[in-house]
C-alpha positions as CSV (number, residue, x, y, z in Angstrom):
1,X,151.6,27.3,58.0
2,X,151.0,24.1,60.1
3,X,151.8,24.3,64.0
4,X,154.4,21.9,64.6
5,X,153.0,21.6,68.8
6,X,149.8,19.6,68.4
7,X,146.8,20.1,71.6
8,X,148.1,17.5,73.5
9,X,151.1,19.3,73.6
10,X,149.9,23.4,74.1
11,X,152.5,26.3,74.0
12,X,151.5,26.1,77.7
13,X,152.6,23.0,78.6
14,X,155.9,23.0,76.8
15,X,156.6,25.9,78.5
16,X,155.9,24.7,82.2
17,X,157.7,21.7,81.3
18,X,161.2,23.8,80.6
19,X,161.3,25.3,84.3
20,X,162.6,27.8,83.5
21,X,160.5,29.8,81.6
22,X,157.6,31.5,83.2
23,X,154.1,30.4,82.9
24,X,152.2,31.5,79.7
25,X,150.0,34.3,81.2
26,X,153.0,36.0,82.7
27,X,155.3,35.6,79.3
28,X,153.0,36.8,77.8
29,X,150.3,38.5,80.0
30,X,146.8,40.3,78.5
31,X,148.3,43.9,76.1
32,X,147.0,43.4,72.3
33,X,151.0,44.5,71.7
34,X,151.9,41.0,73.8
35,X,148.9,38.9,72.0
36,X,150.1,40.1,68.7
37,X,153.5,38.5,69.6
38,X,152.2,35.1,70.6
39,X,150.5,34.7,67.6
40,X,153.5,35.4,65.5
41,X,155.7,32.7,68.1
42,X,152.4,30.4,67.8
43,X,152.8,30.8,63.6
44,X,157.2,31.1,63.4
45,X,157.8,28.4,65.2
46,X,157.3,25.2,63.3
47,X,159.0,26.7,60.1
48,X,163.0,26.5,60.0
49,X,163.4,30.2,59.0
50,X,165.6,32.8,60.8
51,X,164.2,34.7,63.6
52,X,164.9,38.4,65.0
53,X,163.7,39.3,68.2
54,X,163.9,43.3,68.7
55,X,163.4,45.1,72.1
56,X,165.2,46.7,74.4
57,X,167.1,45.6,77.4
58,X,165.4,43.8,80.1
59,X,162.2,43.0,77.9
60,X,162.7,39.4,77.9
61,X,163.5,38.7,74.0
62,X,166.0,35.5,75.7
63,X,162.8,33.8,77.1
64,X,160.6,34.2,73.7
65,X,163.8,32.6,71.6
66,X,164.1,29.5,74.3
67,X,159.9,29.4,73.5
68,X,160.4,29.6,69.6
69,X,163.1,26.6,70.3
70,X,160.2,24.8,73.1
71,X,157.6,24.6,70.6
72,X,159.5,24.1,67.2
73,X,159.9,20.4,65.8
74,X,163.5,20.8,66.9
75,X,162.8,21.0,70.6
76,X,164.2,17.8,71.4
77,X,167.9,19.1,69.8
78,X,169.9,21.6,71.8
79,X,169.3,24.9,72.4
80,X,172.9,26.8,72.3
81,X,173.0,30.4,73.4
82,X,175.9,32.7,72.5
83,X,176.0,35.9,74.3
84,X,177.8,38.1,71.9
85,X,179.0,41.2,74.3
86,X,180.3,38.9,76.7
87,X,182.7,37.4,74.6
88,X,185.7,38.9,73.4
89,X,185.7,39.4,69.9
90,X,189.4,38.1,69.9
91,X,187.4,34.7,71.2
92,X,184.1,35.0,69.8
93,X,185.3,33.2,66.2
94,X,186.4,30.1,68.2
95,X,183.5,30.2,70.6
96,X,181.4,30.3,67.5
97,X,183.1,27.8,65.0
98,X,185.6,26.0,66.6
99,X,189.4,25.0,65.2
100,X,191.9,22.3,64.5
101,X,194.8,21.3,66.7
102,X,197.3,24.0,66.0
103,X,195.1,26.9,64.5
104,X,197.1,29.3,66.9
105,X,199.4,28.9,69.9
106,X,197.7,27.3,73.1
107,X,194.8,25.0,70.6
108,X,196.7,21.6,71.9
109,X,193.5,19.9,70.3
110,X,190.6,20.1,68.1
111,X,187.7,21.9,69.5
112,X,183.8,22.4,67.9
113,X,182.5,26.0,68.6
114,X,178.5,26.8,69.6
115,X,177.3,26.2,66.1
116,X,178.5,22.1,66.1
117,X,177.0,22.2,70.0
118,X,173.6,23.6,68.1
119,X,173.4,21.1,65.7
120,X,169.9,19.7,65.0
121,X,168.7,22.6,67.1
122,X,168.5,25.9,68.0
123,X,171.3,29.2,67.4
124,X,170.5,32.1,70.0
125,X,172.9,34.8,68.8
126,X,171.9,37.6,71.6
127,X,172.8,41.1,70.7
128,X,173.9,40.3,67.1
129,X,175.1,43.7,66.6
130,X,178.3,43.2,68.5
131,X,179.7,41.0,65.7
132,X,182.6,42.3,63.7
133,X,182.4,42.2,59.8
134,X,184.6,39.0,59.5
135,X,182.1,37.0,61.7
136,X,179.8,38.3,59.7
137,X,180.5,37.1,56.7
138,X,180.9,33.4,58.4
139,X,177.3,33.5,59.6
140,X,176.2,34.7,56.4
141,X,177.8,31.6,55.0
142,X,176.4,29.8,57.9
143,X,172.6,31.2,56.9
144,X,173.1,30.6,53.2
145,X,174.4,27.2,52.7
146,X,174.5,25.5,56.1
147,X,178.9,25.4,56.1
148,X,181.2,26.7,58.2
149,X,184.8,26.2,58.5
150,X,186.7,25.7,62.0
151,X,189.9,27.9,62.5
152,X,192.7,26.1,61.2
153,X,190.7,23.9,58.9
154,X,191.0,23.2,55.5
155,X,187.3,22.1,54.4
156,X,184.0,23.3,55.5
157,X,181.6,21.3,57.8
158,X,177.6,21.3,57.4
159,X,175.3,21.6,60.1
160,X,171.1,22.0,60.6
161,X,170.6,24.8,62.8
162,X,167.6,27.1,63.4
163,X,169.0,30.9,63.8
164,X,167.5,33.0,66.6
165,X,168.9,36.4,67.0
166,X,168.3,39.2,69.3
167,X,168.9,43.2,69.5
168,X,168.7,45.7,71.2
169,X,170.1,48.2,68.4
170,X,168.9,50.1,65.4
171,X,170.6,47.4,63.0
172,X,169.5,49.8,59.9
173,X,171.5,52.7,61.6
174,X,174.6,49.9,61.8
175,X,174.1,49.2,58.2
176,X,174.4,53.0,57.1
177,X,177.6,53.6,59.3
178,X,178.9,50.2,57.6
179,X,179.1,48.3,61.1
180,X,176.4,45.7,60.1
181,X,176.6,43.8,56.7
182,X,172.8,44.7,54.9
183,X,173.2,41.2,53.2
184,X,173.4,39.6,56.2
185,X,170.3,41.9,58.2
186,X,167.9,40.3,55.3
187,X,169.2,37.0,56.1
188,X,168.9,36.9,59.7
189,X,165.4,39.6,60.0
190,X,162.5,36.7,57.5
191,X,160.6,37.0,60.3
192,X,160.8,39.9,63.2
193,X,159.5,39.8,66.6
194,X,158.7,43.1,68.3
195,X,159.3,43.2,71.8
196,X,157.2,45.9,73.8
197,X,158.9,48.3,76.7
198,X,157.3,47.3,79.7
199,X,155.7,51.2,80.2
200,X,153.8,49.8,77.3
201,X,152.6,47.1,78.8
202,X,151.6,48.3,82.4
203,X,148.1,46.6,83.0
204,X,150.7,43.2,83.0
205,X,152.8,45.1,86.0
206,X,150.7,43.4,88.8
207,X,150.5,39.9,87.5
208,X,154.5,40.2,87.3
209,X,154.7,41.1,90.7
210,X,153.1,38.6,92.0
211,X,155.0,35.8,90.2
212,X,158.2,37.3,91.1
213,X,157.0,37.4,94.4
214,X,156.4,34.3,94.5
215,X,159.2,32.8,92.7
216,X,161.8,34.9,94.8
217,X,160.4,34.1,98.7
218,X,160.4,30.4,97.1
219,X,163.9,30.9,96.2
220,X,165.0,32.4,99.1
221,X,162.8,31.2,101.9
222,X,161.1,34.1,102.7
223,X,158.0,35.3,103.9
224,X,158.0,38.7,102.2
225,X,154.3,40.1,102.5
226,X,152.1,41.2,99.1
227,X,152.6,44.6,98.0
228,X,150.5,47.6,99.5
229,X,148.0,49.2,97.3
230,X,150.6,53.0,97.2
231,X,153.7,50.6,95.8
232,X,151.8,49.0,93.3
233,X,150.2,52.4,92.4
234,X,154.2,54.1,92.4
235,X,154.7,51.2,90.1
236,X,152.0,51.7,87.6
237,X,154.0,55.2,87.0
238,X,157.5,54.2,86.9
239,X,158.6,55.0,83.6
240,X,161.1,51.1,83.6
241,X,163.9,52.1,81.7
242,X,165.2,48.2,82.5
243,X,162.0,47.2,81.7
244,X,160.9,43.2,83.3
245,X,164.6,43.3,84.1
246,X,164.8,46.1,86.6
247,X,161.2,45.2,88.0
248,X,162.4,41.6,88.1
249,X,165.7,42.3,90.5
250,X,163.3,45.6,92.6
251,X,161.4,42.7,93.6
252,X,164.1,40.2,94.3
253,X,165.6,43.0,96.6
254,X,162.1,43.8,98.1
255,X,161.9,39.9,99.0
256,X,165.7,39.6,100.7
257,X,164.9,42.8,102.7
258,X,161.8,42.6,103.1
259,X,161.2,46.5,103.0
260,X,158.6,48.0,100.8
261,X,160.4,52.1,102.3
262,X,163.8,50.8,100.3
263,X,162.1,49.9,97.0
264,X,160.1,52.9,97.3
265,X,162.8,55.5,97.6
266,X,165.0,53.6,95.0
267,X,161.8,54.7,92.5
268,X,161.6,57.9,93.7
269,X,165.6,58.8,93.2
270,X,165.6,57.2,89.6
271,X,162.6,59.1,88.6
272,X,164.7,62.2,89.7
273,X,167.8,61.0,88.3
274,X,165.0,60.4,84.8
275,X,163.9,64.3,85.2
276,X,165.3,67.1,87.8
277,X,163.7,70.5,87.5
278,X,165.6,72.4,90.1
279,X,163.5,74.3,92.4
280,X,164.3,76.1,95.5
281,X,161.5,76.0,97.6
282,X,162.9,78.4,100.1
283,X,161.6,81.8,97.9
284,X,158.9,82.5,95.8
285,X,158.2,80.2,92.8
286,X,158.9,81.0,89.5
287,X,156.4,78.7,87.5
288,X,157.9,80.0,84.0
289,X,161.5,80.2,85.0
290,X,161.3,76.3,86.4
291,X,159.0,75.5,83.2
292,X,162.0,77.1,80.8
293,X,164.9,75.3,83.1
294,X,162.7,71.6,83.1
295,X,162.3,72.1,79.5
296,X,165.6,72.8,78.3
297,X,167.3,69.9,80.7
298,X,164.6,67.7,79.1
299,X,165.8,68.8,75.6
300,X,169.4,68.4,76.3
301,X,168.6,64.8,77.1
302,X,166.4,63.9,73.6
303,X,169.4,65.5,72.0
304,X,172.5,63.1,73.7
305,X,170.1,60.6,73.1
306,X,169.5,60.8,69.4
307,X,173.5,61.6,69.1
308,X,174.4,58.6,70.7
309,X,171.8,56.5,68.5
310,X,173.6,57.5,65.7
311,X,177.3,57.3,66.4
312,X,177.3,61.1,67.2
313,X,176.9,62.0,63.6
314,X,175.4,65.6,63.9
315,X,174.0,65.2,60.4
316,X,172.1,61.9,60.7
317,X,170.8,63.5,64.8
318,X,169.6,66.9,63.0
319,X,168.1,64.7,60.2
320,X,166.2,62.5,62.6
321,X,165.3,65.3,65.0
322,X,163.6,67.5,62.2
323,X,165.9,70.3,62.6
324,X,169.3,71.9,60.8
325,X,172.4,71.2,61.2
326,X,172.9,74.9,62.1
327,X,170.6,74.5,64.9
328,X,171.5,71.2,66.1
329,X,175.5,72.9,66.5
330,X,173.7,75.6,68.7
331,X,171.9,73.5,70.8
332,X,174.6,71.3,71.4
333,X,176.8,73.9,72.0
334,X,174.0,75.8,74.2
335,X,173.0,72.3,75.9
336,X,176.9,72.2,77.1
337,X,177.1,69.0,74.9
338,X,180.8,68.2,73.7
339,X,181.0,68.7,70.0
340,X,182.0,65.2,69.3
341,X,183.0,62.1,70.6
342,X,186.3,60.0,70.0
343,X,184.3,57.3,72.0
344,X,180.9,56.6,70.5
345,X,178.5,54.9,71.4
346,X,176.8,52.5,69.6
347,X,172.7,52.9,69.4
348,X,170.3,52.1,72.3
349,X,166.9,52.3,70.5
350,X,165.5,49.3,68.1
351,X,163.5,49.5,64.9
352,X,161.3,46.7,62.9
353,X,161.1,45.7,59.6
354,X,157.7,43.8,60.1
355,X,156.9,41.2,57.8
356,X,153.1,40.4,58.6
357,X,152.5,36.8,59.0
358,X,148.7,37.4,60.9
């Protein structure tokens, strides 16, 4: 598969030239996990194929879908983001397609949606998972044949577009509880793009550091000094649940307040909030008792977690955490769980269906 950015114009160099996407060693940075990723970016990007970009929150799967778009033969188009979440879904179908003068009360006039705006360019559909099934089906259409339809209209309009999507779901867990359409998943997922949690990533903690340190006393004016050898070491052990996110703002507060004792004890009371054995330090120790009490506390969290993942179906959690059903209804029960949950949550975890192109 040819490369569609020649030398003279390196991945490097298109991505300085946007502004406002980070040089290439801090996108990046030196894990084999990251490497692995720029090749596949260095290989996807030249062919007009669907992209998914999985990760978690905070790992920075917007700026690697604004570098597919930089070094793609479409990078002189427009790059249209859509963040899905943030949109009502009431609005999302205009937002996306568009309508005709007097497709509903208040559309005094015709009006394209993001996928017109994208046109010759690049689709980012960030946190896919948060489309309803009717939308769906559109995008599907969209994928398939190039057409759409506006709201209101009466004939479909055809567009060249380059799909990016992004999630921070289990979409194969949406597509066995009949939220996501599998049709559509095999569409959207020719080629997937793994994003790494930061805490798998940590010899690239430092080099972020510095460029956010950097960028932000830029930003800001400031003349916040380098971090002490103790931070950066507290740092190294953080266990990121925002991932470059969380370290990204920790930073930007460190530069406006210029305090490395505030930062600090923020880590220190999230890494409680993250695991609390309680110990009461005024008597003798119980090693075992604390053990049994950190253990439990620590179970009781894998267990809401995998529960949540799967739409608090107690089947699919016992299934997935090797036990019984029996025993998952005991340990919920023992954990002080609630049985079930009118209110679910949708899952928080992310899974790959690789498709090698090394």
């Amino acid at each position: 598969m040819a490369m569609a950015v020649t030398n003279s114009t390196s991945v490097g160099n298109l991505i300085q030239s946007l502004g406002e996407i980070p040089p290439e060693e801090i996108v990046f940075g030196k894990s084999e996990a990251m490497q692995a990723l720029r090749r596949r970016v260095d290989k996807v990007a030249s062919a007009n194929v669907p992209v998914l970009i999985e990760g978690e929150s905070g790992t920075g799967k917007d700026i690697i879908a604004r570098l597919i778009h930089a070094c793609s033969p479409w990078r002189t188009g427009p790059y249209v983001k859509v963040n899905c979440p943030a949109i009502p879904g009431t609005l999302l179908e205009s937002e996306l397609f568009g309508y005709e003068k007097g497709a509903f009360t208040g559309a005094y006039g015709a009006k394209p949606g993001r996928v017109e705006m994208a046109h010759r360019g690049t689709l980012f559909l960030d946190e896919i998972s948060e489309l309803d099934l009717s939308l769906q089906s559109k995008l599907l259409q969209l994928l398939q044949d190039g057409q759409f339809c506006r709201i209101g209209a009466q004939e479909d309009k055809k567009v060249e577009v380059r799909v990016v999507c992004a999630t921070n779901r289990k979409l194969q867990a949406e597509i066995e509880s009949g939220g996501f359409r599998e049709d559509l998943y095999y569409r959207i997922n020719v080629v997937n793009l793994q994003m790494p949690p930061l805490r798998e990533r940590r010899g690239d903690i430092n080099d972020l550091v510095d460029y956010f340190l950097e960028c932000y006393n830029r930003k800001y004016n400031c003349r916040a000094k380098p971090l002490s050898d103790d931070l950066r070491a507290t740092l190294q052990k953080y266990h990121w649940p925002g991932n470059i996110r969380e370290l990204e703002n920790l930073i930007k507060r460190y530069v406006i307040l210029g305090s490395e004792e505030a930062i600090a004890g923020d880590l220190v009371a999230r890494d409680q909030e993250y695991f609390t054995p309680e110990i009461d330090l005024d008597g003798p120790i119980s090693l075992k008792k604390v053990t049994k009490q950190a253990t439990h506390e620590l179970e009781r969290k894998i267990i809401l977690k995998v529960l949540q993942a799967h739409h608090w179906n107690r089947k699919k959690a016992a299934k997935a955490l090797s036990i019984s059903y029996r025993a998952l209804l005991y340990k919920i029960r023992d954990a002080g769980l609630p049985p079930n949950r009118t209110s679910r949550r949708r899952p928080v975890t992310t899974a790959a269906t690789e498709i090698p192109l090394d």
